[in-house]
N, C-alpha and C positions, 0 to 999 in steps of 0.2 A: 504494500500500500504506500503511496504517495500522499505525505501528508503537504496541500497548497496552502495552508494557509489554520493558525489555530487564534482565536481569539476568544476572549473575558470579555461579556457580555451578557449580563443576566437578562437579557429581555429574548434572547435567542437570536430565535429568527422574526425579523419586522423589515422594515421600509429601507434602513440602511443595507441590510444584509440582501436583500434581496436585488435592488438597484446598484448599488455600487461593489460591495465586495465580492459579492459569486462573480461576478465580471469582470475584474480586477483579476481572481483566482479561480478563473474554471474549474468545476470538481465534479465530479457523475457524484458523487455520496456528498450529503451535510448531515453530518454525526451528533449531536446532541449528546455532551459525557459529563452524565451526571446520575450520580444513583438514587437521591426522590425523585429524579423525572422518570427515569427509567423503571424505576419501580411503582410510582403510580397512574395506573391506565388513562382516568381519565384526562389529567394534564398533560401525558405522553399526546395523547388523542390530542387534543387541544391547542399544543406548541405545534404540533407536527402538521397539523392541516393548515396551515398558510406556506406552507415551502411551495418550490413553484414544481410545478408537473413534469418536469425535463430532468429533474435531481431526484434520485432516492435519498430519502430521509430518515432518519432511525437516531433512538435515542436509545442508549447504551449506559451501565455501569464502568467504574474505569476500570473494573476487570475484566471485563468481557472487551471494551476497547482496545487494553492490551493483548489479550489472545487475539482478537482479531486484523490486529497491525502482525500479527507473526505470522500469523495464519497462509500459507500458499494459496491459498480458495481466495482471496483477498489482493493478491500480488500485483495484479494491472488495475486494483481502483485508485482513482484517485479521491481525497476527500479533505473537506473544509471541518473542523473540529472548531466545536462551539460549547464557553465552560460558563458558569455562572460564576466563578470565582477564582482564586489561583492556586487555592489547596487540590482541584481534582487535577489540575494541570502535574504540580508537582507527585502526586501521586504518580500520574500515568507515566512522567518519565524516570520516574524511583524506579515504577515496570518495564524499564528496558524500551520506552519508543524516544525515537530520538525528534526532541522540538529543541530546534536552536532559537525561535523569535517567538513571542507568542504577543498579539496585540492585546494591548487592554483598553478594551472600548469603554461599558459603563458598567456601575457598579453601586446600583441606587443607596440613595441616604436614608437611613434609620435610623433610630435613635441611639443605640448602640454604635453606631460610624462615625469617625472620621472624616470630615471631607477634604478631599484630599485635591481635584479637579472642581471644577463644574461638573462634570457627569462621572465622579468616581472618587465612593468614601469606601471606606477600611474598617474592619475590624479589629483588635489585636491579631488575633489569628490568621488573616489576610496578611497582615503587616510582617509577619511571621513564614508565611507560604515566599512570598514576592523575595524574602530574603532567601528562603530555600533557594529558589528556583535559580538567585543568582549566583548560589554556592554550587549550585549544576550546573552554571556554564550556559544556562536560558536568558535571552536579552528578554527584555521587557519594555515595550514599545508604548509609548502612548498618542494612538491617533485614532482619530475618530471618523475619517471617512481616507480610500486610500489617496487622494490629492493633498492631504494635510502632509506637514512636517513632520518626522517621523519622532517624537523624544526620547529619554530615555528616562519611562518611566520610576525604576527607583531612586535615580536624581530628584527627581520630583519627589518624590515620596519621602526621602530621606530631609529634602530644604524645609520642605512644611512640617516636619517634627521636629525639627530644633527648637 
């Protein structure tokens, strides 16, 4: 499997991903790696019917993600990975798939976050993942459609917690 493109974006798939990124990153598969979506039907249902009709879609556990990036039945797809956060990301390449950039798009505000962006607050435990990820050798991108400048989101992350 050919991973085109992985990005942090808890809204999924909507208006960006569908206009600008799939087009930017042609991919026959948009993956959904997350295990409450993947584990509950009717949201799985729910995220997964707005994908457009020309992409297979599937929303997956990051273990099942992982076997399916090793998997040979898998070898000529290519696919756009889509996380709601950065602890599944760090997970998946804990299991052996190799993400070197992963975008971080949005990451709404709650009352327990951080804001960190205009469209992206934090957790501790994000705050946490984002630093794994860069002990793994993962860049951390922050752009929000592919014509923007590309940052580097733990810069970011790192100036506004001082």
């Amino acid at each position: 499997m050919k991973i085109v493109l992985s990005r942090i974006d808890d809204r999924f798939i909507h208006g960006q991903v569908l206009t600008k990124w799939i087009k930017q990153s042609p991919a026959n598969r948009i993956i959904i790696v997350n295990d409450s979506v993947a584990n509950d039907e009717v949201r799985k249902t729910l995220v997964l019917s707005v994908a457009p009709a020309n992409v297979k879609a599937s929303a997956v556990t990051v273990e099942k993600m992982a076997k399916a990036f090793h998997s040979p039945r898998y070898e000529n797809e290519t696919a756009f990975l889509l996380f709601d956060g950065p602890e599944d990301v760090a997970r998946l390449v804990e299991a052996g798939v190799p993400i070197d950039v992963v975008n971080v798009g949005g990451m709404r505000f709650e009352l327990d976050r951080k804001q960190i962006t205009k469209s992206v607050s934090v957790r501790d435990q994000d705050i946490a993942a984002f630093r794994k990820l860069k002990e793994l050798g993962v860049k951390c991108e922050l752009r929000q459609l592919p014509g923007d400048t590309s940052q580097d989101f733990n810069d970011i992350l790192n100036n506004t917690l001082k």
